[in-house]
C-alpha positions as a Markdown table, in Angstrom:
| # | Residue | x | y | z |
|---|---|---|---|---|
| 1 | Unk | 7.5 | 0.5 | -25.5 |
| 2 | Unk | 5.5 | 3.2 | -23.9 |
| 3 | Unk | 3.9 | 2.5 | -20.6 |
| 4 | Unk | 0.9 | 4.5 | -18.9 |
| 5 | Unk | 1.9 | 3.7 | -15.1 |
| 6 | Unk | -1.5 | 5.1 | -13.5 |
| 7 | Unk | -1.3 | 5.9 | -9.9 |
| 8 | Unk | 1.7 | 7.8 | -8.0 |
| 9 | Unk | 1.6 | 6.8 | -4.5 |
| 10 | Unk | 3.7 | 2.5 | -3.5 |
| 11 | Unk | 3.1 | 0.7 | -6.6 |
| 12 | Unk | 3.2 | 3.1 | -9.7 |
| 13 | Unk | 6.2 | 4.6 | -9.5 |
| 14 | Unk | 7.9 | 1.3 | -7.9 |
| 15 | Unk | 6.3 | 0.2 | -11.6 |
| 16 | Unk | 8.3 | 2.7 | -13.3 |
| 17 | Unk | 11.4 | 1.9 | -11.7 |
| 18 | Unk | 11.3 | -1.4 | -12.7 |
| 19 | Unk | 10.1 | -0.8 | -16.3 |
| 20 | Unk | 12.9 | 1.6 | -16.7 |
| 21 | Unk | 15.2 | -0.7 | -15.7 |
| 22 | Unk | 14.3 | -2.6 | -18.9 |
| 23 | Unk | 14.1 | 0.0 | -21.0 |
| 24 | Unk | 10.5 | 1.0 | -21.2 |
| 25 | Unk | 9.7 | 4.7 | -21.4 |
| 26 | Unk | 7.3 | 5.2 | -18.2 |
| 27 | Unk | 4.7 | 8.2 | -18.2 |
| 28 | Unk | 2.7 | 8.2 | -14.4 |
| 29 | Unk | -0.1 | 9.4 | -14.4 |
| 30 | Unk | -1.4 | 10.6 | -10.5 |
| 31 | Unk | -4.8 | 11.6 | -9.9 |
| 32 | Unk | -3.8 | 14.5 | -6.8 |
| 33 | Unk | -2.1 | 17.2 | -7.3 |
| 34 | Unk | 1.2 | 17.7 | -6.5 |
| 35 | Unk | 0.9 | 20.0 | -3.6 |
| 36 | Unk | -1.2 | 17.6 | -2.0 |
| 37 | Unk | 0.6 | 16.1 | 0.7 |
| 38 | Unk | -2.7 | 14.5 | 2.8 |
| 39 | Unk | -1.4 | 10.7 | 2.0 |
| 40 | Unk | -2.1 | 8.9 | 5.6 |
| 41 | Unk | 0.0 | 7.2 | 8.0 |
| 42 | Unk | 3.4 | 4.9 | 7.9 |
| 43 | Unk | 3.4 | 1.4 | 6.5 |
| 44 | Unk | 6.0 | -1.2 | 7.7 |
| 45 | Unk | 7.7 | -2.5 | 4.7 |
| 46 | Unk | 8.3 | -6.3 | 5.0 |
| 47 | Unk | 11.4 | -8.4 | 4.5 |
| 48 | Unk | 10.2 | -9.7 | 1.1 |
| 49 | Unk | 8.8 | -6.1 | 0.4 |
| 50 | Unk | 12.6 | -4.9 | 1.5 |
| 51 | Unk | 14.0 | -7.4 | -0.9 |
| 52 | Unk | 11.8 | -6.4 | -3.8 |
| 53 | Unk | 13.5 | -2.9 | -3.1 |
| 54 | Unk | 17.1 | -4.1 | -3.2 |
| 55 | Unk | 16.3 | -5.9 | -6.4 |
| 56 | Unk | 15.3 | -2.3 | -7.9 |
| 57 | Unk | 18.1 | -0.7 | -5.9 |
| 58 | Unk | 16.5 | 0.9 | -3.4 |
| 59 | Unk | 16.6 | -0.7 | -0.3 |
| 60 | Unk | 19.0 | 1.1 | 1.4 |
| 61 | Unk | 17.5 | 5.0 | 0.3 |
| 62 | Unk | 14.7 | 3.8 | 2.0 |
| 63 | Unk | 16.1 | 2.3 | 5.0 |
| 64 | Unk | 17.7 | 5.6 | 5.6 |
| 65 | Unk | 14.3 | 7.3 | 5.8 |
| 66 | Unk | 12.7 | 4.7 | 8.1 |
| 67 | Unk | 12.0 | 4.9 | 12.2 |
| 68 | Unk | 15.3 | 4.4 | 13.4 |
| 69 | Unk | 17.1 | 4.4 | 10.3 |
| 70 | Unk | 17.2 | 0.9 | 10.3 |
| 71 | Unk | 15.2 | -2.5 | 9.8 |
| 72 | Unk | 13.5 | -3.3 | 13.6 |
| 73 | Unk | 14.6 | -6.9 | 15.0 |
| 74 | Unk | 11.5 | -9.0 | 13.0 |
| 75 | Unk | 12.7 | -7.2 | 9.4 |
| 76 | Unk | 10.2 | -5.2 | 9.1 |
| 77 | Unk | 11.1 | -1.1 | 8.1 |
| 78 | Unk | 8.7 | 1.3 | 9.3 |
| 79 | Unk | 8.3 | 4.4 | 6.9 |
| 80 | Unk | 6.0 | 7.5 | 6.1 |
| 81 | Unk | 4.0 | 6.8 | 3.7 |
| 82 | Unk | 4.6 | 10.2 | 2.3 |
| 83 | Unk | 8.4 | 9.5 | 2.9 |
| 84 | Unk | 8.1 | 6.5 | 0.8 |
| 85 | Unk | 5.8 | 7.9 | -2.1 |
| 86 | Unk | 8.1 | 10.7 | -2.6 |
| 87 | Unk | 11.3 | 8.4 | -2.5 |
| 88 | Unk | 9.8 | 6.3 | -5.0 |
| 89 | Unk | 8.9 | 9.2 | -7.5 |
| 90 | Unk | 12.0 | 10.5 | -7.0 |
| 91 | Unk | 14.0 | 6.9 | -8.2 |
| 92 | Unk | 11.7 | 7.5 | -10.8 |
| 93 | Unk | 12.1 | 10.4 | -12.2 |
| 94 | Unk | 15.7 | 10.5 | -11.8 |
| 95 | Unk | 15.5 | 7.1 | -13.9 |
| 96 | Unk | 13.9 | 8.8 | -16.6 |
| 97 | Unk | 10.3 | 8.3 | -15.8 |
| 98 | Unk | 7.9 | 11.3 | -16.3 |
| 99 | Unk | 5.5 | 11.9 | -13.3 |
| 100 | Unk | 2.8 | 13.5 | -14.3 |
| 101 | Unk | -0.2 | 15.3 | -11.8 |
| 102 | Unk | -3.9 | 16.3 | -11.5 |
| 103 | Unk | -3.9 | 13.0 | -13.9 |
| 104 | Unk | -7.3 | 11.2 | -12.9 |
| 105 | Unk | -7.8 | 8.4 | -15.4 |
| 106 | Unk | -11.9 | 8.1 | -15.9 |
| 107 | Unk | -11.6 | 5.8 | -19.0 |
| 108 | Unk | -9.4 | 3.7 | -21.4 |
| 109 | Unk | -9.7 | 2.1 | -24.9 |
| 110 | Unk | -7.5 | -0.4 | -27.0 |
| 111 | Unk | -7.0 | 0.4 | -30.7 |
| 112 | Unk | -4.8 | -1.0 | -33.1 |
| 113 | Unk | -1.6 | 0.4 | -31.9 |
| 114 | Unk | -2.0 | 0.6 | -28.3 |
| 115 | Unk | -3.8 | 1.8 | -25.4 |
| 116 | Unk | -5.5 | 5.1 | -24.3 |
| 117 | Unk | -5.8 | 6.6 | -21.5 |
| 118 | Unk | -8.9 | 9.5 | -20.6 |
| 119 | Unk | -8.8 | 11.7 | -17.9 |
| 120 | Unk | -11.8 | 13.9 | -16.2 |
| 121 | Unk | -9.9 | 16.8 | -17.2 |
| 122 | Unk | -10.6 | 15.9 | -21.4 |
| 123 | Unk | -7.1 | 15.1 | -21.9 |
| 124 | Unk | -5.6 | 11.8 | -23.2 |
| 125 | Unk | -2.7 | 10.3 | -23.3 |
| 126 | Unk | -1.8 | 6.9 | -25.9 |
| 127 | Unk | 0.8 | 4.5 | -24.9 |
| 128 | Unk | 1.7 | 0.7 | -25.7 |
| 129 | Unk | 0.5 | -0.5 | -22.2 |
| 130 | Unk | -1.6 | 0.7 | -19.3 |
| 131 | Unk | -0.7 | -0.1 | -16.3 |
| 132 | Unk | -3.6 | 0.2 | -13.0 |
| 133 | Unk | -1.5 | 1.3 | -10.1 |
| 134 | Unk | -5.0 | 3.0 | -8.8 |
| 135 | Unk | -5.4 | 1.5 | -5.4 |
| 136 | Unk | -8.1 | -0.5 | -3.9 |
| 137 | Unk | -10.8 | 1.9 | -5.8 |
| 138 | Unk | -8.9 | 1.5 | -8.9 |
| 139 | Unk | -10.7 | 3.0 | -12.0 |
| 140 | Unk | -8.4 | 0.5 | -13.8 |
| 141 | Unk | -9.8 | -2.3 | -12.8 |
| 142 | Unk | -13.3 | -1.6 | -13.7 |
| 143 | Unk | -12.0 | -0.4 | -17.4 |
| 144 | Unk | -10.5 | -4.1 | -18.2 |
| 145 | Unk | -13.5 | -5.7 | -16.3 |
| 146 | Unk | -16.8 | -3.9 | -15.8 |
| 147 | Unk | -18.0 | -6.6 | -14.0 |
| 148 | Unk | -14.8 | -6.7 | -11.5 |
| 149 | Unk | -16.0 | -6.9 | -7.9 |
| 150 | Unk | -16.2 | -3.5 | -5.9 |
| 151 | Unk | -14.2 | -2.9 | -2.1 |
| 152 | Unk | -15.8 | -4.3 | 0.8 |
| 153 | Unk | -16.0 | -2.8 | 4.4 |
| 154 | Unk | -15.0 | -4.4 | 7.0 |
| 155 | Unk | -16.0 | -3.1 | 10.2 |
| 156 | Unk | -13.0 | -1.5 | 11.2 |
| 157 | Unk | -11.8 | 1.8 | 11.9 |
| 158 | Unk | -8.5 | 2.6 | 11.4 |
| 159 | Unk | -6.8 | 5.4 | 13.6 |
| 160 | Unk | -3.3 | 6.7 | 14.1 |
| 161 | Unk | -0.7 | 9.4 | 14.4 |
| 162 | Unk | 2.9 | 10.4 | 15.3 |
| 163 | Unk | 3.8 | 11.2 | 19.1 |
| 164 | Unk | 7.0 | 12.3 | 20.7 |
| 165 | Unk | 8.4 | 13.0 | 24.1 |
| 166 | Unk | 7.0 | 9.7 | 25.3 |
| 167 | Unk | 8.4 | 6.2 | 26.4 |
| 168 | Unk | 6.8 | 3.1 | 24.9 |
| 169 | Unk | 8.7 | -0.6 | 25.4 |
| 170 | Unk | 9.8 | -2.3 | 22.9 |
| 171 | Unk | 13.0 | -2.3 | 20.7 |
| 172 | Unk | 13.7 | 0.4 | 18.1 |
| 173 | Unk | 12.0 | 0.1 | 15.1 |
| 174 | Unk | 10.2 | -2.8 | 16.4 |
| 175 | Unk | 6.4 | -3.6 | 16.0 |
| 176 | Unk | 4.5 | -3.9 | 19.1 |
| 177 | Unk | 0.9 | -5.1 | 19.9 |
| 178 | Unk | -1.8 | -4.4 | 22.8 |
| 179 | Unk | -4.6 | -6.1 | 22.4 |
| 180 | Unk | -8.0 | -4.9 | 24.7 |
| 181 | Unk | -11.2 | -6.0 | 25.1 |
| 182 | Unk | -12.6 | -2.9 | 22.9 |
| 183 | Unk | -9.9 | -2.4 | 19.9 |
| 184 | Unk | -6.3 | -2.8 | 19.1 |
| 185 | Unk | -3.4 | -0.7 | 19.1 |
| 186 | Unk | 0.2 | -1.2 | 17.3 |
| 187 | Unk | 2.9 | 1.2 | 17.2 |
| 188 | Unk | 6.6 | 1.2 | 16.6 |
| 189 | Unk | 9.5 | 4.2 | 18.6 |
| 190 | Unk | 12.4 | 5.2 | 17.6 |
| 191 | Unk | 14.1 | 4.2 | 20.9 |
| 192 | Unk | 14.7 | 8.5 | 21.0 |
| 193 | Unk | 10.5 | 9.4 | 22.3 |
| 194 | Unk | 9.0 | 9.7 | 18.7 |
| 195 | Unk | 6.3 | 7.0 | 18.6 |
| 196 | Unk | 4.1 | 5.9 | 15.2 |
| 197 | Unk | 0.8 | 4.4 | 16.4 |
| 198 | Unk | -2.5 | 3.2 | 14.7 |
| 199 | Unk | -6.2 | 1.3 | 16.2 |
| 200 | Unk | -8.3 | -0.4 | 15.2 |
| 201 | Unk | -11.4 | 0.3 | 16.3 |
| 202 | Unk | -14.6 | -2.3 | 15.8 |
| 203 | Unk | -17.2 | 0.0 | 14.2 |
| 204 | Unk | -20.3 | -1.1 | 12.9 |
| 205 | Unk | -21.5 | 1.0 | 9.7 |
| 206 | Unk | -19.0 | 2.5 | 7.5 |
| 207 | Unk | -18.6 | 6.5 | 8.2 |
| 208 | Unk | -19.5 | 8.3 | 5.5 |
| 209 | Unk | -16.8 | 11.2 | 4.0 |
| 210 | Unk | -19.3 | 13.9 | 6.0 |
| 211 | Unk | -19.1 | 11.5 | 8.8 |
| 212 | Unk | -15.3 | 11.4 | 9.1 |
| 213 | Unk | -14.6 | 14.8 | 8.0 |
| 214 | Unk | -17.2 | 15.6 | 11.1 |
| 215 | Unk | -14.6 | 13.3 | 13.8 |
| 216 | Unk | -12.9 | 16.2 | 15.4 |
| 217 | Unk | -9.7 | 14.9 | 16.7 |
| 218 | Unk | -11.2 | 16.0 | 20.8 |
| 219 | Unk | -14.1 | 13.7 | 20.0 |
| 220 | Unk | -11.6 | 10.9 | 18.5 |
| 221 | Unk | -8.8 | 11.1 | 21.4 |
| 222 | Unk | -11.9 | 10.8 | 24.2 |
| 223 | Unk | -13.5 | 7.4 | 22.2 |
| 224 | Unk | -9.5 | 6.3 | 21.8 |
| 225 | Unk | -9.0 | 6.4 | 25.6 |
| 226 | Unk | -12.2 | 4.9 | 26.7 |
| 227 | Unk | -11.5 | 1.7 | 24.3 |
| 228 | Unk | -8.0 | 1.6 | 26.3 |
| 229 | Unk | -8.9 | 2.6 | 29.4 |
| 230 | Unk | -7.9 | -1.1 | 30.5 |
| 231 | Unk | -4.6 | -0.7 | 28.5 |
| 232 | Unk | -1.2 | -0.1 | 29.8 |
| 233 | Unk | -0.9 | 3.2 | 30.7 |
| 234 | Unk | 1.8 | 4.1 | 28.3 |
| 235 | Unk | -0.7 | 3.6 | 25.6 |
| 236 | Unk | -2.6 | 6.6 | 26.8 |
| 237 | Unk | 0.6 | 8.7 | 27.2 |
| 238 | Unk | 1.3 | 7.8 | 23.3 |
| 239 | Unk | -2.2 | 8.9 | 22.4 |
| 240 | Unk | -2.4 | 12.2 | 24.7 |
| 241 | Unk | 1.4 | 13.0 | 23.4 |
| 242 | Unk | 0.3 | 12.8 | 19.2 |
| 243 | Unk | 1.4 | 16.0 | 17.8 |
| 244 | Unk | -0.3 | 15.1 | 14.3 |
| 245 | Unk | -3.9 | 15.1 | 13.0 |
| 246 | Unk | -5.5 | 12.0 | 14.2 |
| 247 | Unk | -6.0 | 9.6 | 10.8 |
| 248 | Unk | -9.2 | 8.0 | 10.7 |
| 249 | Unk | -9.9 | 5.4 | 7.8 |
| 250 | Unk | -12.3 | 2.8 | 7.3 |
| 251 | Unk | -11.2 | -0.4 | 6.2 |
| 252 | Unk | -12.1 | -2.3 | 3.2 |
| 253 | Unk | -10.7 | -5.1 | 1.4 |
| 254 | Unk | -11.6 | -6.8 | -2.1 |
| 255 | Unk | -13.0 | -10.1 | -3.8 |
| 256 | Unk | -10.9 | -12.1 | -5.4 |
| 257 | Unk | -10.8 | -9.9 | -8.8 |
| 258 | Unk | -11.3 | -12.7 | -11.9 |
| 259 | Unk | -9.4 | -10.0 | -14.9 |
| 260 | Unk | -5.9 | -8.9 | -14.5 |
| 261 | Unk | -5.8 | -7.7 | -17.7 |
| 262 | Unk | -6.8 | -7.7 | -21.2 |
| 263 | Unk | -5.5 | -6.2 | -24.3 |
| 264 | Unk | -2.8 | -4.5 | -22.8 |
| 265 | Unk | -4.0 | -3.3 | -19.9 |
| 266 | Unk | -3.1 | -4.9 | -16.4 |
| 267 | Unk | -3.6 | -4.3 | -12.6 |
| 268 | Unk | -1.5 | -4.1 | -10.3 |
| 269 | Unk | -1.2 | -4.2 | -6.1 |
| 270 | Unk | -4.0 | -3.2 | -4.1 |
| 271 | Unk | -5.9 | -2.7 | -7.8 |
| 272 | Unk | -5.7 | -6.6 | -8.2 |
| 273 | Unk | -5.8 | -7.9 | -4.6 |
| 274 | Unk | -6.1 | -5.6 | -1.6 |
| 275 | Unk | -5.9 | -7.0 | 1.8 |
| 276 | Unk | -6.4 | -5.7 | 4.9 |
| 277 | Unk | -4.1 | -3.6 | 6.7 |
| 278 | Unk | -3.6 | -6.4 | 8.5 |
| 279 | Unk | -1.9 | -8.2 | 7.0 |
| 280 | Unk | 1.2 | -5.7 | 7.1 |
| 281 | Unk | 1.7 | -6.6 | 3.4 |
| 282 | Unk | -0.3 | -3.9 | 1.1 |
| 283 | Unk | 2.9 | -2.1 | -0.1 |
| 284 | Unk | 5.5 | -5.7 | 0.2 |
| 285 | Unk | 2.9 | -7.1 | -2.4 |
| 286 | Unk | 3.2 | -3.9 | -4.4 |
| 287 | Unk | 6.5 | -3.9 | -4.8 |
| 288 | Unk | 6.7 | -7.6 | -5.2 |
| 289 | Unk | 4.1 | -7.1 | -8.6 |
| 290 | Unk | 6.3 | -3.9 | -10.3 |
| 291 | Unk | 9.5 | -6.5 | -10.4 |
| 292 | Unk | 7.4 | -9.7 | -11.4 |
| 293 | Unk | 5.6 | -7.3 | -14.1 |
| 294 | Unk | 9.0 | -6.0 | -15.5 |
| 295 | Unk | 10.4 | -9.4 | -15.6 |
| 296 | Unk | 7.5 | -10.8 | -17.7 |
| 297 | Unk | 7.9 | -7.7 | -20.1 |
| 298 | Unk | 11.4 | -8.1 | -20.1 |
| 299 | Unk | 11.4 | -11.8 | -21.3 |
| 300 | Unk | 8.1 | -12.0 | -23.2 |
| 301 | Unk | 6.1 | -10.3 | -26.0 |
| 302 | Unk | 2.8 | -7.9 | -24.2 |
| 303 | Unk | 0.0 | -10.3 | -24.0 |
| 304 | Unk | 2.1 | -13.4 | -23.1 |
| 305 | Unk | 4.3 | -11.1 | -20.4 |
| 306 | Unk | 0.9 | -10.0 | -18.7 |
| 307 | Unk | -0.4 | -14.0 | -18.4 |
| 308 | Unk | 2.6 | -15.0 | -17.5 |
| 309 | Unk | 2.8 | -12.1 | -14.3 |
| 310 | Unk | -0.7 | -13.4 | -13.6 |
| 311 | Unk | 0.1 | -17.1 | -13.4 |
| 312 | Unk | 3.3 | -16.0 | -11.3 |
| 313 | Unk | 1.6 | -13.6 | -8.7 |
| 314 | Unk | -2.4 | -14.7 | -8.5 |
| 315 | Unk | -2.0 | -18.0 | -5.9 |
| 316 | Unk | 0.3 | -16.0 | -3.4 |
| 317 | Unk | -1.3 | -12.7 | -3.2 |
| 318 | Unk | -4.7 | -14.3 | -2.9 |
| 319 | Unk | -3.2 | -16.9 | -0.1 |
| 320 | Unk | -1.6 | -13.0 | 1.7 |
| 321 | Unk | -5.3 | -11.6 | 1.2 |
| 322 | Unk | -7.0 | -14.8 | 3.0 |
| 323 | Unk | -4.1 | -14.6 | 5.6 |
| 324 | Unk | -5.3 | -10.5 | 6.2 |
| 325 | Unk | -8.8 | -11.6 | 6.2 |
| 326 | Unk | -8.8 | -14.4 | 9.0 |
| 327 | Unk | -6.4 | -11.6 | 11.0 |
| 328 | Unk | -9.1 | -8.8 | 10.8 |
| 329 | Unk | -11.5 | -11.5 | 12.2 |
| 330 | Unk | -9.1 | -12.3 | 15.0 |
| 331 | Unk | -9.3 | -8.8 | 16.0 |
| 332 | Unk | -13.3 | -8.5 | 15.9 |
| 333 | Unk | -13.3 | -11.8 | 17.7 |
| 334 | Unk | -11.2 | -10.3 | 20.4 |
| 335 | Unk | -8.7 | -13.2 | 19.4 |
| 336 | Unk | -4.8 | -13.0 | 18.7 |
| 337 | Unk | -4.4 | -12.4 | 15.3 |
| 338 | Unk | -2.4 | -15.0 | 13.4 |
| 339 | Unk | 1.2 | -14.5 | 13.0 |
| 340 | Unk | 2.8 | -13.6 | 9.7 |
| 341 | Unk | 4.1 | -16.6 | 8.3 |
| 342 | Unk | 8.1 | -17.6 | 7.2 |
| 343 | Unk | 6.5 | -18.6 | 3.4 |
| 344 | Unk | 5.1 | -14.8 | 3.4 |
| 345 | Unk | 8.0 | -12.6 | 4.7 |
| 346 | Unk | 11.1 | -15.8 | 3.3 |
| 347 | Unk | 9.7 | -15.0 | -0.4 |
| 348 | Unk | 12.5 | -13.8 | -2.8 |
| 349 | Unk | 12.4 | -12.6 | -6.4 |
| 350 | Unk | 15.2 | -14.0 | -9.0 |
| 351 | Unk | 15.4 | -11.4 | -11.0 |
| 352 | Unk | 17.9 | -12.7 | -12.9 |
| 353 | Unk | 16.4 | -15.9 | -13.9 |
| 354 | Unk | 13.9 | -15.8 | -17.0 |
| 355 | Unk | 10.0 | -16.4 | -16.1 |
């Protein structure tokens, strides 16, 4: 079997590690080119997300590459999310996969032997599956489904960078909250004066592209220390001491998508049920779907395999998108968001045991 893994940044090449692993030859396919290195922020990688890892062997490379170096006291591992891209793509590539750029799928059709894959620059590629790894504006996800719902804003701006030479309480590694009366604020230190940070920011239309291209980082920094003004003051020192681009991204989340897949071609993590950032689960669920999907395809013929991932994945990830949902609201409703629960982070994958 030949599978089309299209996307290159959490879940595509976690995808080809795992379809490697059971012996599928792996082509993915990644829209940006691969000098582009303009790929956001850090994500914390849950426990369950962290066990989906050690499942595909990985768990410690990343780990390594983390804040800290280690897991902070909840679980949770906060990486780069370029750190973690290119870790992944280099598991899989060194497994076998081929990782392929300037690869942005605009259409796909079934025929008699397969799947195949077009991409804006003319070219096509035919394999026995396609796999949607394309995000939360996945192009995937429309080709199965034309009718598949589109993102959602939420009116949130997301903010953040990377700060050093500055204290910040809290344990190494270790997620922290302030909560203010005008926005939100999380980061995680090293324990050593490097601080990650990211806000959220109540914001009522969505920026347009010009519109955030046009949020000069003077302009962001002043609106950032106005909505903390009441904060601690080390929150200021974190945001006055970033050394990086300020990140500015509006949020969006998804409908409940009705069409996984269909005639093999399938969706997978934020393509099939993004959530919030709130959540802290995007990438966990990600990784979660590429060892559930190999599974399936290692015990069952195509079509049943992709059913069967469907039946196993659809009620949790929907139950971890509501749970993102209701937190986002907390945060517009200058409430405490809910806490992440034990049947979210306790989940384990058997990958031994047949689906």
């Amino acid at each position: 079997m030949h599978a089309l893994v299209i996307g290159g940044g959490v879940a595509g090449p976690a995808t080809a590690v795992a379809l490697r692993s059971i012996g599928v030859d792996v082509t993915v396919c990644e829209a940006r080119p691969a000098e582009d290195k303009d790929v956001g922020l850090w994500v914390m990688v849950a426990p369950n997300g962290l066990a989906a890892l050690d499942v595909l062997g990985l768990k410690e490379t990343v780990l390594h590459e983390s804040l800290a170096g280690a897991v902070g006291p909840s679980g949770f591992a906060p990486i780069r999310r370029v750190g973690l891209y290119r870790l992944l793509r280099e598991a899989a590539a060194a497994r076998g996969a081929r990782i392929e750029h300037d690869r942005k799928l605009v259409g796909a059709y079934s025929t008699a032997d397969g799947v195949v894959a077009r991409f804006a620059d003319g070219s096509t590629l035919a394999g026995d599956l396609l796999v949607g790894c394309d995000g939360i504006h996945s192009r995937t996800r429309s080709v199965i489904d034309p009718a598949a719902p589109t993102t959602r804003y939420v009116p949130l701006l997301n903010l953040g960078g990377f700060a050093s030479g500055v204290d910040a309480p809290g344990e190494a590694a270790q997620l922290q909250f302030v909560r203010g009366p005008k926005g939100f604020f999380g980061y995680a230190g090293s324990g050593t004066g490097e601080v990650w940070w990211f806000a959220n920011l109540p914001w009522g239309a969505e920026p347009s592209r010009a519109e955030l291209a046009a949020m000069d980082r003077a302009s962001l920094t002043g609106r950032l220390l106005d909505t903390f003004a009441e904060a601690p003051p080390f929150v200021a020192d974190v945001i006055r001491a970033t050394y990086t681009d300020l990140y500015a991204l509006p949020t969006h989340d998804l409908a409940t998508v009705p069409t996984w897949s269909r005639d093999g071609m399938v969706v997978l993590g934020d393509a099939a049920h993004a959530t919030t950032p709130t959540s802290g689960q995007g990438s966990s669920m990600a990784l979660e779907d590429a060892v559930v999907l190999a599974k399936c395809l290692r015990d069952l013929p195509r079509q049943q395999a992709l059913a069967r991932y469907e039946e196993l994945r659809r009620e949790r990830v929907e139950g971890i998108v509501a749970l993102g949902a209701r937190a986002s609201a907390a945060k517009l409703n200058d409430a405490s968001p809910d806490g992440a629960l034990d049947w979210v982070l306790d989940y384990r994958i058997d990958w031994a045991a047949r689906v």
